[in-house]
Each structure stands twice: as C-alpha cells, then as structure tokens.
Backbone bond lengths (Angstrom), bond angles and torsions (degrees), N, CA, C in turn:
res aa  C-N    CA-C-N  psi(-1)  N-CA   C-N-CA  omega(-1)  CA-C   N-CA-C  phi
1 X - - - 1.463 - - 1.516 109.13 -
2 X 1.209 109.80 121.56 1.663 113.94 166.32 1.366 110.75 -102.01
3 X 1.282 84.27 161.52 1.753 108.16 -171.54 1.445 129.61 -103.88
4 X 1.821 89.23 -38.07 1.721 111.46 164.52 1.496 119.28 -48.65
5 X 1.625 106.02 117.02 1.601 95.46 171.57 1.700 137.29 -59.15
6 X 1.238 85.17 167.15 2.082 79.82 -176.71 1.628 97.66 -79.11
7 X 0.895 128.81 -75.46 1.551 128.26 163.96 1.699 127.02 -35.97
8 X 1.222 123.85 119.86 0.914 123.80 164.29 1.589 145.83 -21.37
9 X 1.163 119.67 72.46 1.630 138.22 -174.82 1.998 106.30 57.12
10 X 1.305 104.66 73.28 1.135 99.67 171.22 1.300 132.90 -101.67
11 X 1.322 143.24 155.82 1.207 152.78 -136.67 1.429 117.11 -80.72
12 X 1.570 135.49 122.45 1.146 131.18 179.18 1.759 104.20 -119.07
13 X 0.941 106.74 129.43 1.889 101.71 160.11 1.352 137.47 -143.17
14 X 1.409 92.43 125.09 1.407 91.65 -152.02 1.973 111.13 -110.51
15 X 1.450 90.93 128.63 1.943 95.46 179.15 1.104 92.70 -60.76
16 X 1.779 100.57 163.33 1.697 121.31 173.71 1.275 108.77 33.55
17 X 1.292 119.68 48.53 1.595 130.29 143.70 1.236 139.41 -30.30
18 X 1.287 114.29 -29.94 1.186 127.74 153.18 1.593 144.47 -87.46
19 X 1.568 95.04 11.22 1.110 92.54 -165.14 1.951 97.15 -88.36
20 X 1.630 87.57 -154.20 2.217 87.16 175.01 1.735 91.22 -82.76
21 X 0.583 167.07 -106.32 1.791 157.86 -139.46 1.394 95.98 -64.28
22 X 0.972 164.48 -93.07 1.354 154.85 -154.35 1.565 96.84 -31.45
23 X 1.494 128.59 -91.20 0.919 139.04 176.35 1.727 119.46 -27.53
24 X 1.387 106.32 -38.34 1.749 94.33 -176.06 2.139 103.25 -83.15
25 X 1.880 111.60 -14.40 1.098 121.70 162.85 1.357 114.81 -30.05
26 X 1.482 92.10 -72.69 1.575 125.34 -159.99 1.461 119.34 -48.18
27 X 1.707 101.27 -42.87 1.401 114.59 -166.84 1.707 89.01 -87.71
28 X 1.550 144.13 -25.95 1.205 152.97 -164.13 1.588 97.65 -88.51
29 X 1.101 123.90 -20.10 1.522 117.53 -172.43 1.405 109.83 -113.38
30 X 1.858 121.43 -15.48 1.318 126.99 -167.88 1.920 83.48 -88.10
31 X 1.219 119.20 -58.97 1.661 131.33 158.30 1.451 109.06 10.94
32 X 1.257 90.00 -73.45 1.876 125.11 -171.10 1.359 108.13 -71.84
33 X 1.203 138.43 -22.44 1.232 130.61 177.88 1.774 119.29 124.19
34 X 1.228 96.74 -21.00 1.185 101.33 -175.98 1.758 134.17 -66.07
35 X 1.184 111.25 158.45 1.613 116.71 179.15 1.814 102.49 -81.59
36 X 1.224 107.85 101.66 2.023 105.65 -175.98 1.428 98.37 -116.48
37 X 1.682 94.07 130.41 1.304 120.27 177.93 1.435 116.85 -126.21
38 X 1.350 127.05 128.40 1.608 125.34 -148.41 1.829 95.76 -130.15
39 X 1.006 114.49 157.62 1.516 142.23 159.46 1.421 128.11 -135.21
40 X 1.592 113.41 127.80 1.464 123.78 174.43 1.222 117.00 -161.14
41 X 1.789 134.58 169.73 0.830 132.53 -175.51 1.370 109.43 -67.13
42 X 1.525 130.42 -61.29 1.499 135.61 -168.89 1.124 133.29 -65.64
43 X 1.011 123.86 104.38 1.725 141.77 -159.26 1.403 99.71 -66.75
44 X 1.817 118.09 -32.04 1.565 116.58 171.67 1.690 119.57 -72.82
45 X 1.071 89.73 -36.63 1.743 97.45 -169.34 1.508 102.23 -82.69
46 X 1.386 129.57 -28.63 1.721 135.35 151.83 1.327 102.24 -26.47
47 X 1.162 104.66 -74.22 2.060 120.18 -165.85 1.611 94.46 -64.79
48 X 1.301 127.52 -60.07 1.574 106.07 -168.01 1.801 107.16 -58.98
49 X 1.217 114.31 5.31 1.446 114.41 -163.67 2.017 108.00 -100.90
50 X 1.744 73.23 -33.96 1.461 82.13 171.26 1.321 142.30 -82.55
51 X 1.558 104.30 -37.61 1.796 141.05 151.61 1.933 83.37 -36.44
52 X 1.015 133.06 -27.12 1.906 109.65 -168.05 1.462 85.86 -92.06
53 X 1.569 99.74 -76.22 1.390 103.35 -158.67 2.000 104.46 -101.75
54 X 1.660 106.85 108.26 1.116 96.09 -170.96 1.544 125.86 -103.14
55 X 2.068 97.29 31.46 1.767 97.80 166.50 1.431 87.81 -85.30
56 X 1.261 133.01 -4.93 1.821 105.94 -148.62 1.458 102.36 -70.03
57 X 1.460 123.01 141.96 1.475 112.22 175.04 1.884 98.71 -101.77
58 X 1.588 110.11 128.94 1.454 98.43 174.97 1.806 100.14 -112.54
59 X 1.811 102.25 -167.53 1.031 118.11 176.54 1.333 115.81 -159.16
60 X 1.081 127.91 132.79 1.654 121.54 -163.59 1.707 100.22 -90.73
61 X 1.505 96.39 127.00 1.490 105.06 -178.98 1.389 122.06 -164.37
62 X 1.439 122.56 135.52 1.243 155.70 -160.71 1.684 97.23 -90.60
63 X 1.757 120.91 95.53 1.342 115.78 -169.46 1.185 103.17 -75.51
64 X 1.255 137.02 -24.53 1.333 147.18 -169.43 1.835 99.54 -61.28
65 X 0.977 128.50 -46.76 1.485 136.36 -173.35 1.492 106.71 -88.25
66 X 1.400 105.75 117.83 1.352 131.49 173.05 1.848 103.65 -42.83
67 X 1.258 113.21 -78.09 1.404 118.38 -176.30 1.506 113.13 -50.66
68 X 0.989 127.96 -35.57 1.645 131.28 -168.91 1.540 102.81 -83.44
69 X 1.815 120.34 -21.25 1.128 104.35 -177.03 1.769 109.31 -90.07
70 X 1.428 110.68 -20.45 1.697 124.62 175.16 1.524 88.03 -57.87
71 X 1.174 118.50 -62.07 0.991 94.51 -170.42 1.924 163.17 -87.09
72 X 1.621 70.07 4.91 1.465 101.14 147.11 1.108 158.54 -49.07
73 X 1.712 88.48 -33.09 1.427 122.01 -163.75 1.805 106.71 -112.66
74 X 1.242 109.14 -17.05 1.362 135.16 174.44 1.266 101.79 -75.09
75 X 1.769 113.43 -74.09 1.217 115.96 177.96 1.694 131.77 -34.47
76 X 1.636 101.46 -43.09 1.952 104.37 173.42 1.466 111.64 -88.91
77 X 1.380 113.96 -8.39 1.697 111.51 168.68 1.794 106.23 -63.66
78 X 1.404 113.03 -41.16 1.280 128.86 -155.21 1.338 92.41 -86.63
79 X 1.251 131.45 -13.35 1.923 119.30 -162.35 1.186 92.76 -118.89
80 X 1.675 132.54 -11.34 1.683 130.77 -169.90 1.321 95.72 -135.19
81 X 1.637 135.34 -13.80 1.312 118.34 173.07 1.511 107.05 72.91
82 X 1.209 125.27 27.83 1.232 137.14 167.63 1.387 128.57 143.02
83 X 1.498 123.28 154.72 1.516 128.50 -174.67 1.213 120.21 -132.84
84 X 1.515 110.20 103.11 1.477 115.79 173.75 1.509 133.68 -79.27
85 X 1.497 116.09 -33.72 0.940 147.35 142.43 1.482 142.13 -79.08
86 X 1.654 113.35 135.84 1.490 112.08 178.15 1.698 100.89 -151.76
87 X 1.306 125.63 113.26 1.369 140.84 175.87 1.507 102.77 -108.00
88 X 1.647 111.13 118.35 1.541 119.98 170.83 1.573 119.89 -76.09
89 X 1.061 133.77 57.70 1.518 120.27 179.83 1.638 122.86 -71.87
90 X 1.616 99.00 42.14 1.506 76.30 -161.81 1.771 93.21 -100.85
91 X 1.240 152.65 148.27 1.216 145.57 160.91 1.540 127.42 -178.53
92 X 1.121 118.52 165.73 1.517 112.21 -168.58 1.522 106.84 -115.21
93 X 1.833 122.75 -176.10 1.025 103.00 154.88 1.692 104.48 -125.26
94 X 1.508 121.22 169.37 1.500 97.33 -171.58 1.744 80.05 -157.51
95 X 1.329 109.63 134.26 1.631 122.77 165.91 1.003 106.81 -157.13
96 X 1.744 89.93 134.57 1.348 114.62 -144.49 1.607 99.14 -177.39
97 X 1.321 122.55 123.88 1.601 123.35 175.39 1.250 111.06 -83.23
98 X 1.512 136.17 121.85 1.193 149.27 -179.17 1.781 109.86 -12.87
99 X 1.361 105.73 -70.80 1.212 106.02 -164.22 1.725 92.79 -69.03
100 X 1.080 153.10 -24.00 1.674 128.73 164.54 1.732 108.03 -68.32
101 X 0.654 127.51 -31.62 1.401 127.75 169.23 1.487 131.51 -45.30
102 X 1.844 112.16 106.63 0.924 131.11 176.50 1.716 117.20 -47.62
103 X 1.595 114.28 137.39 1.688 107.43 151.14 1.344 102.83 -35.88
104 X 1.208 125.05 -83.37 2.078 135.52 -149.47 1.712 102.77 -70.04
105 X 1.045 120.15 13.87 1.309 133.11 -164.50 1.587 97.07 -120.22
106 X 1.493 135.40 -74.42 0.977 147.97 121.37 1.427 125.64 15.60
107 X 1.381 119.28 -64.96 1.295 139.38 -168.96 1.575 89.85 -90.67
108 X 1.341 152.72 -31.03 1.219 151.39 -160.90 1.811 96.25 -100.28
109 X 1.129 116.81 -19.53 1.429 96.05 179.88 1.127 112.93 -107.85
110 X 1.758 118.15 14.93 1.816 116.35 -171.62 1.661 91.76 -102.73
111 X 1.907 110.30 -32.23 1.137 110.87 175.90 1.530 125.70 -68.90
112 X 1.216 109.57 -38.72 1.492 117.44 174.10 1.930 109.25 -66.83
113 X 1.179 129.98 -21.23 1.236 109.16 -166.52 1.860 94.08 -146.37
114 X 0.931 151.76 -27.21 1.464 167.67 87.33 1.521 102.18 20.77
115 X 1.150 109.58 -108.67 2.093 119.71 -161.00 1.141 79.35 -78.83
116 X 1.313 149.00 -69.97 1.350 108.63 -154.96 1.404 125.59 -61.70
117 X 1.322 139.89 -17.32 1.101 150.82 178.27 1.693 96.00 -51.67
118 X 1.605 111.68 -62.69 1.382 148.83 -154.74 1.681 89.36 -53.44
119 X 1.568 105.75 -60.64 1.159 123.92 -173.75 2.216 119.53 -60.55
120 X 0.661 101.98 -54.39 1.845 129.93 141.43 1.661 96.30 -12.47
121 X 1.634 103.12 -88.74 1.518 116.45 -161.93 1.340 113.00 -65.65
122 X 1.569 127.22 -31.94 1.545 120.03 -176.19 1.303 82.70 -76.25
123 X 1.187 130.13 -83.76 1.528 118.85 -149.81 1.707 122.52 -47.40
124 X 1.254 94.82 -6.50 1.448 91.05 178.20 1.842 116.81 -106.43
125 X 1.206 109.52 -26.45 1.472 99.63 170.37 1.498 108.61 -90.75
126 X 1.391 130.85 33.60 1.878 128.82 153.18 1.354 99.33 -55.61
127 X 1.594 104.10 -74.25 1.610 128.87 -166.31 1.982 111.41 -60.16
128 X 1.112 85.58 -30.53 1.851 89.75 159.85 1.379 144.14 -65.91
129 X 1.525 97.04 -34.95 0.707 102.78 177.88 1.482 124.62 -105.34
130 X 1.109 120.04 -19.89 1.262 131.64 141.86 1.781 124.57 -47.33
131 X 1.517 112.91 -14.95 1.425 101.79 -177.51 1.358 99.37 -124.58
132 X 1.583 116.84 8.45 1.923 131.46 160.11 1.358 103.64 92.64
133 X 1.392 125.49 27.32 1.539 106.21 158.57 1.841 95.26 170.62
134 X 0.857 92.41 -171.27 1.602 97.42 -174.76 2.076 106.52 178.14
135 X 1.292 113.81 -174.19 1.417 132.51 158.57 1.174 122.13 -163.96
136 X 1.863 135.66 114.32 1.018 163.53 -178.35 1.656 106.44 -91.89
137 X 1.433 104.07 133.61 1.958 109.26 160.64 1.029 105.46 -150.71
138 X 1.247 101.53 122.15 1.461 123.56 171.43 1.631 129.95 -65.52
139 X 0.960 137.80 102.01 1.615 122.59 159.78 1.542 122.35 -27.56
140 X 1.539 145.34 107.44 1.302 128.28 163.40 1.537 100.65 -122.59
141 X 1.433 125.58 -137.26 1.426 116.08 -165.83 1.287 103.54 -178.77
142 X 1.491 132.11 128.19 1.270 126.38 153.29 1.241 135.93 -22.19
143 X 1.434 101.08 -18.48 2.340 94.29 170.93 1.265 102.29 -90.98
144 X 1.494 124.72 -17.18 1.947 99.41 163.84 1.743 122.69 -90.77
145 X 1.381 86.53 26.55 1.569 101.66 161.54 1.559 139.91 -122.60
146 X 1.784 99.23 -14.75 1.473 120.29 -148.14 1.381 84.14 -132.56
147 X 1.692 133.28 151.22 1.132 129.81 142.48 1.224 119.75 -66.19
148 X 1.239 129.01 113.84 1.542 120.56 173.31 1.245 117.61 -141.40
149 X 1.748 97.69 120.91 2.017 101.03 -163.01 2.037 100.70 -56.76
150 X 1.441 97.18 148.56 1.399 122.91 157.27 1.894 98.35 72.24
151 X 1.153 99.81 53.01 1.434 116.83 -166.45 2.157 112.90 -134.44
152 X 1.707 94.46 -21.09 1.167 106.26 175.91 2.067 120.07 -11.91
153 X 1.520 84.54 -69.97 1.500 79.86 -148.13 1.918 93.38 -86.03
154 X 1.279 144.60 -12.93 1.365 138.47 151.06 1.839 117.94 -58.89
155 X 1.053 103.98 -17.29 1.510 120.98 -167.35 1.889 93.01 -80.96
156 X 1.359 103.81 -49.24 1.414 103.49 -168.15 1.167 106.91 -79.77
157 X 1.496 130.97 -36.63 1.418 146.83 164.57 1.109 105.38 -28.95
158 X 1.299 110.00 -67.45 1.396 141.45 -168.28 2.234 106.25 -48.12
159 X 1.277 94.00 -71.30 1.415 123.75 165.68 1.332 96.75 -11.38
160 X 1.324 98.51 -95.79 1.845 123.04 174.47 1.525 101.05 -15.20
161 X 1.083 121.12 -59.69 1.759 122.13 -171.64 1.168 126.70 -26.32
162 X 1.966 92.93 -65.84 0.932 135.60 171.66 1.808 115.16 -29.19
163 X 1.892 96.29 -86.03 1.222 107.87 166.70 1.683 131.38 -39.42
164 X 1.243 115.09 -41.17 1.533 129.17 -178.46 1.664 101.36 -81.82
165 X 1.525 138.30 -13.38 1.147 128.59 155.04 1.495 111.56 -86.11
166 X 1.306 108.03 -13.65 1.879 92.79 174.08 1.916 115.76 -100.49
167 X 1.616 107.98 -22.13 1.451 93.29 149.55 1.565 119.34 -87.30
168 X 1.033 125.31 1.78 1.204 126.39 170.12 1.542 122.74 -51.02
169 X 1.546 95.89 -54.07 1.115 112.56 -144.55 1.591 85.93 -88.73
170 X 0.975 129.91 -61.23 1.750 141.39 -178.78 1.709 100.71 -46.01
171 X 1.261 126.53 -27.35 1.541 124.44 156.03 0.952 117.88 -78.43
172 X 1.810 144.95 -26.58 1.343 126.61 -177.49 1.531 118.67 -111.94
173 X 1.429 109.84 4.90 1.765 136.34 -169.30 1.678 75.31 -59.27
174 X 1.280 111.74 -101.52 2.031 97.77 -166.30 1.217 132.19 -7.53
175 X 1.221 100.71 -39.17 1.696 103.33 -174.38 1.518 104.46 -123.76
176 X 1.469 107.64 43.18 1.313 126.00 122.54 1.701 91.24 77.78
177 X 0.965 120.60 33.05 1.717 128.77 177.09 1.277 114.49 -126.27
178 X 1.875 110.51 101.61 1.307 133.32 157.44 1.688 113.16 -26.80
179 X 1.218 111.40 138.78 1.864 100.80 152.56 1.561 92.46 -171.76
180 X 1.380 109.17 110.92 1.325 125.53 168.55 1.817 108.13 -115.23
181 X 1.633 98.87 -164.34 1.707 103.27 -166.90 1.401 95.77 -141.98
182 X 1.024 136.80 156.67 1.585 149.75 122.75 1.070 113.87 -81.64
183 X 1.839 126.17 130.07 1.342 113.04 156.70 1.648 102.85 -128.39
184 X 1.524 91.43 122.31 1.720 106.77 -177.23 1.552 109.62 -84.57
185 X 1.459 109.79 163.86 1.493 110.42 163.76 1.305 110.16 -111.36
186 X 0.985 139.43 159.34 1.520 147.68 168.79 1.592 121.09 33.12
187 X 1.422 158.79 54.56 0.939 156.57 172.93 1.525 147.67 -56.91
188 X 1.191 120.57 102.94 1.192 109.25 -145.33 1.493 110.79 -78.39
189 X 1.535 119.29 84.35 1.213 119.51 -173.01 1.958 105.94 -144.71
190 X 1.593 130.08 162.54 1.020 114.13 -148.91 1.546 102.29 -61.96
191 X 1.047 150.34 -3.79 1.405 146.38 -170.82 1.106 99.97 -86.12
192 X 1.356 135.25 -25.45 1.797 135.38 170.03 1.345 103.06 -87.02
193 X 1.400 133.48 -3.10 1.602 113.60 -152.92 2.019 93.55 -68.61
194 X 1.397 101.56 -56.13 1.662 87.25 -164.41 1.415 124.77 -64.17
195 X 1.842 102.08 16.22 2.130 92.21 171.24 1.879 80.61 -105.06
196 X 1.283 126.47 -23.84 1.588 113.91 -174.58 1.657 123.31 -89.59
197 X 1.608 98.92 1.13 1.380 103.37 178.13 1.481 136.38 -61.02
198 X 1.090 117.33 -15.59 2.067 128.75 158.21 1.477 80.88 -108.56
199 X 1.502 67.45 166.43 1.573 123.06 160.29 1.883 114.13 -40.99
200 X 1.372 92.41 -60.45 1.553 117.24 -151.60 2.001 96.16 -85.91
201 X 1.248 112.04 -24.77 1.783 124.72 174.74 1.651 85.65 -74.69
202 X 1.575 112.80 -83.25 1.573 106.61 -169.63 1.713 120.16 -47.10
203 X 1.074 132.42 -41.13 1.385 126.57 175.87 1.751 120.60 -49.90
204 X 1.593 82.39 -41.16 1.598 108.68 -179.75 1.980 117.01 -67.08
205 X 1.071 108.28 -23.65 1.215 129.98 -179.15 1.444 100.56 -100.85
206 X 1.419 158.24 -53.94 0.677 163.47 93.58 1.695 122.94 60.00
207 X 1.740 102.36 -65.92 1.161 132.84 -177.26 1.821 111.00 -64.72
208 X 1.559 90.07 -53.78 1.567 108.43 -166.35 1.383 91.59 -70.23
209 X 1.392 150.35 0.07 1.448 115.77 164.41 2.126 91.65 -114.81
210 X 1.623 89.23 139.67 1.736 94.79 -169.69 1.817 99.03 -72.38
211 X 1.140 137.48 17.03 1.265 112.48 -178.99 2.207 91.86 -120.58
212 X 1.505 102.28 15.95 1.062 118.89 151.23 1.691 128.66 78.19
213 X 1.859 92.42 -2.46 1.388 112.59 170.28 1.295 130.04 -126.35
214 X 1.184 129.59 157.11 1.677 120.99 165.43 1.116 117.03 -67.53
215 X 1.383 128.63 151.85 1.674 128.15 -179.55 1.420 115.86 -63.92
216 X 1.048 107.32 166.23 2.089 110.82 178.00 2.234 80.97 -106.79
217 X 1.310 103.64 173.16 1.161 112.14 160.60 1.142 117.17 -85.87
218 X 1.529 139.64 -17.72 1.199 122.35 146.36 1.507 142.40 -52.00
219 X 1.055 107.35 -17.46 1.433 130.15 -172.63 1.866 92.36 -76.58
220 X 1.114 105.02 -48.73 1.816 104.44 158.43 0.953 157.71 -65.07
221 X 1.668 106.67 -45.85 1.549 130.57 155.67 1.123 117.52 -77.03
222 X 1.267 143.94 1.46 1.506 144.50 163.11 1.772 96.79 -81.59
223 X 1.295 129.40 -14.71 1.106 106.81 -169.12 1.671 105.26 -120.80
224 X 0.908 107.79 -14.30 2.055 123.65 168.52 1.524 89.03 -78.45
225 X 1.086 141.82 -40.09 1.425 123.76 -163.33 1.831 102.51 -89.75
226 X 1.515 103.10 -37.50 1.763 96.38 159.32 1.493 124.41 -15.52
227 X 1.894 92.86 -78.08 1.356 124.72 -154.25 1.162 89.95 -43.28
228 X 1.387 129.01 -68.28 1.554 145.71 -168.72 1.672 98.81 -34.20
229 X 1.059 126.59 -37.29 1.494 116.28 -145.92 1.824 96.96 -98.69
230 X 1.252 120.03 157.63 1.221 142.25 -159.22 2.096 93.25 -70.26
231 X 1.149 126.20 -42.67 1.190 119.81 150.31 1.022 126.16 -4.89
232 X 2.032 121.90 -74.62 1.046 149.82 165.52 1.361 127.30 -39.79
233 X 1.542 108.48 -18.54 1.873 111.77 -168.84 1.064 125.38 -76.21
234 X 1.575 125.02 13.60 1.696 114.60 133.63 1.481 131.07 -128.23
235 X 2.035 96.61 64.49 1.186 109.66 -179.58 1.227 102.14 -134.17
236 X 1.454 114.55 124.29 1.641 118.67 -156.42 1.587 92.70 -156.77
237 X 1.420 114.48 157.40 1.569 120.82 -177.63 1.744 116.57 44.74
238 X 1.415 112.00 44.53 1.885 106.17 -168.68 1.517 78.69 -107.14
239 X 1.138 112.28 164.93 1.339 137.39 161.69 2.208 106.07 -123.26
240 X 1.067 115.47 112.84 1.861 110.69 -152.65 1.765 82.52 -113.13
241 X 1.515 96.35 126.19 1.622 99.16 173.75 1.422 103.74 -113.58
242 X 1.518 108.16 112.61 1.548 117.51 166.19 1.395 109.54 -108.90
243 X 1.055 114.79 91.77 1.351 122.63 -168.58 1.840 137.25 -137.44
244 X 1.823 83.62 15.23 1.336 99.58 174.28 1.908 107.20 79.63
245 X 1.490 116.21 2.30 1.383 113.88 179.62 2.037 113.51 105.02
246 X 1.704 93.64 -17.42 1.172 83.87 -165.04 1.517 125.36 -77.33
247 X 1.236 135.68 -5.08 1.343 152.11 165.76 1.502 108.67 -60.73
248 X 1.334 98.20 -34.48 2.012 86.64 -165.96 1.528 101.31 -138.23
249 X 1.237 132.74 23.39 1.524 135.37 161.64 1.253 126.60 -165.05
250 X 1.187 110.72 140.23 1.636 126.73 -156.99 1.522 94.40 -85.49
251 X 1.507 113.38 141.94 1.483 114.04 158.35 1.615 136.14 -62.37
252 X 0.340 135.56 143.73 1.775 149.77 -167.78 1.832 99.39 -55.89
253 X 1.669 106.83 116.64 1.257 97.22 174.66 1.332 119.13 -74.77
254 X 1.377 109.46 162.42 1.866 118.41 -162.72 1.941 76.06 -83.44
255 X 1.946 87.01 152.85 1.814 93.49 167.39 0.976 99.16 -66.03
C-alpha cells in the first residue's frame, strides 16, 4: 500500500493537529509527500509542531466556533490554492452516567466532538467541490457502536458522527466527495493518559478489548491516511472499526 499521492503534492488538513493522532497524521502524510495543513487551539504546541516538521502550514483555531473554523479552511485554500483533503481529529473523552451529568458538561462534549466535526465538514466540501472532488474522515468511536456503561453522553456525540457521515456522504457522492469514519477503541495517546495512568487503569483497559491491548496511534493513522489516497476512491459512507475487536466480539469465557 502506498501513501504517495497520484497528483502532485496535494493538500491535506488536518483539525487538532497537535494532538497524539493528528500529530502522528501529520508527520505520516508530510512522509508521503504531501502538502499538511493543521488547526488547533495552542499557539505553543503549533510552534513545537512546526520546529519538527517545518513545511506544515498551521492556523490557530477554536473548533468549537463556526467562524474560526471557515476560516481555517479559507485560510489553507488561499496559501495552497486548493483542498483535497480534510481529517477531523478534534475530540474528547468523557465518562460519566447520564444522571451525574452536567448541562455545561453535556453541551461541552457535543461541541468538542459533535458541531465541531459538523463544522470541519461544511467548510470543507465548498472548496471541493468547486475543484470536483475531495476526501473527508471523520473521528467516531467504539461507544457509538458498543454498549459501554458511563459512556452516555460521548456515545451520543459519537452517534451523530456516525449518522452525519452516512448522509453526508450520499449528499456529496455526485460531486465526487469521499467522507467516511474511523471508530477506534482506547488509544494510547495523551487524551487516554489519565484512564492509562496505573498499572491497575491500564490492565483494566487492556482486558476490555479481546485482542487484549490498547491501540498504538498507528493502528489509526495508517488507516485515515489510506482513505485519503487514490486507492481508497470507491470508499464512501464506511464507518471503519479499529478497535482492537471490541465493538463486535466478546472475549472468550474463562473455563
């Protein structure tokens, strides 16, 4: 499987660029040849991002806000003259059983992984569709697939993803614009550190996926950087569970 585009260095951009999957993206797609363009809130963690890889073009941005993400997406159309690519990494994790669950608690996790996603995808198929095709991937997650207690309000977040990549995709298929999902389980990147921080959290995490480990971020970004690639161009509306097994099979009962 190659990674290198068929076209000459074309444009990827990816939200929360800085995060652990955005970031191992970035350096996996700059690798490959590609033109990578990132968005996030931290103006520090931008620059240490850039100090590595110093084609990346970033932009400091608040995914939660409708206007800041247009214009995000404006901004790397205007510096590369076009956008072929758009990867959502932006998301949280939150567990928590419904009834403990705050309004502003609630409302912070539909925005963090929900509208901003939402927000992400309009602004990015304008310029797509205007230049006849594009490819979108969504972030989703094994709890809008899996029952999993104290998962409520990421589960529904999550959900939404799901759904908005499968009318998504059946609205922009004509005009030749991909938009699929990954949904991972457990990742060992800093947004998991405080369920993997002991011993007794990681073992415990560990268990619940049957192939008996937590994911690496490669195990993710090898497959968002796929989608992107000309390989991929008649794979549209998937929802892709890398999740160590745990979405769709039970572990093996003890004798």
């Amino acid at each position: 499987m190659s990674l290198a585009p068929a076209s000459p260095s074309p444009v990827v951009l990816i939200a929360g660029v800085t995060g652990g999957l955005g970031s191992d993206l970035a350096r996996r797609l700059t690798a490959a040849g590609w033109q990578v363009a990132g968005y996030a809130r931290s103006t520090e963690k931008l620059a240490a991002l850039r100090a590595e890889l110093p084609a990346l073009f970033t932009v400091e941005c608040d995914a939660t806000q409708f206007a800041q993400v247009d214009a995000a997406v404006a901004a790397t159309v205007a510096h590369f003259g076009r956008l072929d690519a758009y990867v959502h990494c932006v998301g949280s994790i939150f567990l928590k059983a419904a009834h403990l669950t705050k309004p502003e608690e609630w409302h912070r996790v539909l925005d963090l992984n929900l509208n901003s996603a939402f927000y992400g995808l309009r602004a990015a198929v304008g310029p797509m569709q205007t230049q006849g095709g594009g490819s979108i991937v969504l972030l989703s997650s094994v709890a809008a697939q899996a029952g999993l207690p104290g998962h409520e309000a990421i589960a529904a977040a999550k959900s939404g993803i799901n759904g908005l990549v499968l009318s998504a995709a059946a609205s922009y298929a004509p005009r030749n614009i991909r938009i699929n999902a990954v949904a991972p389980g457990l990742v060992d990147t800093p947004l998991a550190g405080p369920l993997l921080a002991s011993e007794q959290s990681r073992a415990f995490s560990e268990k619940m996926h049957p192939l008996g480990r937590v994911g690496r971020p490669a195990n993710i970004t090898s497959l968002l950087a796929w989608l992107l690639t000309p390989e991929a161009d008649w794979v549209t509306g998937q929802i892709w569970s890398v999740d160590g097994g745990l979405a769709h099979l039970r572990p093996r009962p003890k004798a």
